[in-house]
N, C-alpha and C positions, 0 to 999 in steps of 0.2 A: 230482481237480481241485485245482490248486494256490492255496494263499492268496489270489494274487496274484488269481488268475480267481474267487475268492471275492468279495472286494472290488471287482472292479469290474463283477461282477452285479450286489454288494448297490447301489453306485452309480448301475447300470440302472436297479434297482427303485425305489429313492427318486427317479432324473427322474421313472420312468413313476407315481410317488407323486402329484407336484406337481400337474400340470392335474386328475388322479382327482381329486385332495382337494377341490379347486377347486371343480371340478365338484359336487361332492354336498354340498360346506357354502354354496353358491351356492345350490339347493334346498333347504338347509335356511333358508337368509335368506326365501326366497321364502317358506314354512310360516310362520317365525319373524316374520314382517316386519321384522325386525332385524338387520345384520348383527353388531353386537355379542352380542345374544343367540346367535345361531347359532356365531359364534368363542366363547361361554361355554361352550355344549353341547359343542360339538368337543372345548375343552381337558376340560371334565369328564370326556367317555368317553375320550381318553387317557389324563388323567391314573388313573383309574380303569384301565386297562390296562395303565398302570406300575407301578403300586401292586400289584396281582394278580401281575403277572412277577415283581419285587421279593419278592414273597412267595415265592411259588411257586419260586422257585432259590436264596432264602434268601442274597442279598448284602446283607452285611454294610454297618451303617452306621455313616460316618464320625465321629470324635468332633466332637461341637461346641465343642469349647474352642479346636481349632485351627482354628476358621474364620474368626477377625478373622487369622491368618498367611499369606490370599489376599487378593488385588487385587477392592477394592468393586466393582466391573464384573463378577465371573463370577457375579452376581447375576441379572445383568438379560437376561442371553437367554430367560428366560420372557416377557418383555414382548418382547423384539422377535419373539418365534412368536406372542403373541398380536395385532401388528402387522399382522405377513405374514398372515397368518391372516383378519383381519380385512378389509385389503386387498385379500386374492383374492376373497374375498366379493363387495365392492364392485366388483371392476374385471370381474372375467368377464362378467358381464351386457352391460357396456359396449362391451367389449374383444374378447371370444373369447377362446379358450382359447390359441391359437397368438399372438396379438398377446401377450395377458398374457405368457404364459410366456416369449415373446423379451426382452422390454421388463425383467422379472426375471433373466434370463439375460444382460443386457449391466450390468444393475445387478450382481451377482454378480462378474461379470468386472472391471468395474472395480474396485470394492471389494476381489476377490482383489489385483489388482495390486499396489494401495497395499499392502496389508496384508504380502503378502511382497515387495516392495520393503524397507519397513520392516522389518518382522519385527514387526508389530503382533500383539497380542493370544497372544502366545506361539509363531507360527510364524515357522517358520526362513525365514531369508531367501535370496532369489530373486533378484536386484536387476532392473530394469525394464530391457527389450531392445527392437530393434526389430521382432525377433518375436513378442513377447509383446504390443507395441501393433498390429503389423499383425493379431496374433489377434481384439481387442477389438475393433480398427476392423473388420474383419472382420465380427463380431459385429452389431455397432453397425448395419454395411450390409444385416446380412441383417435387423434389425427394422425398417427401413427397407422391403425390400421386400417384406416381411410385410402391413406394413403398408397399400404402395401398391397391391401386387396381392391 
């Protein structure tokens, strides 16, 4: 199997990750009566799962002197997973799994847009098409009729 079909299994498995996660920290809210509590438990047992792998394959860690020589922002994607985290909690109940997931999935989309439009946050730029908006709108359509049917 090549790289290439490596990567966009492991891509599979992280959509097919999303609504699962959803789902089961969804019943953890329900147990928890909290959706905060429950996105705490979640990051605890990953972060706990990171820590164990970290260990266990013995990668090496970064000096900390050179870390004021990155951009204040590659900080804070721990807050925005405990966000989304927190979010799917809340909306799946509401939502369904297939509304949520659309509704994040056009969010996703457009945000990609911008971002390699720009070349925000360190990725290479893309510059915006009219294919790239008919994809979104596209998108946009199908949580639409997710939604209505």
């Amino acid at each position: 199997m090549s790289s290439t079909s490596l990567f966009l299994l492991m891509a599979l498995l992280a959509g097919i990750s999303v609504p699962t996660q959803a789902g089961i920290n969804a019943q953890l809210g329900i147990w928890t009566r909290s959706p905060v509590l429950a996105a705490t438990i979640s990051f605890a047992v990953g972060t706990l799962t990171l820590i164990t792998y970290t260990l266990v394959t013995r990668i090496p860690m970064p000096s900390l002197a050179n870390a004021g020589n990155h951009p204040w922002w590659v900080w804070i994607g721990g807050a925005l997973g405990a966000f989304f985290v927190t979010a799917t909690i809340i909306l799946v109940p509401k939502l369904g799994a297939t509304t949520m997931v659309t509704l994040v999935l056009a969010g996703q989309m457009l945000a990609s847009l911008l971002l390699d439009h720009f070349g925000g946050l360190g990725y290479p730029v893309h510059p915006i098409s009219l294919g790239r908006i008919a994809g979104v709108l596209l998108v946009c359509g199908g949580v639409w009729l997710i939604k209505v049917y």
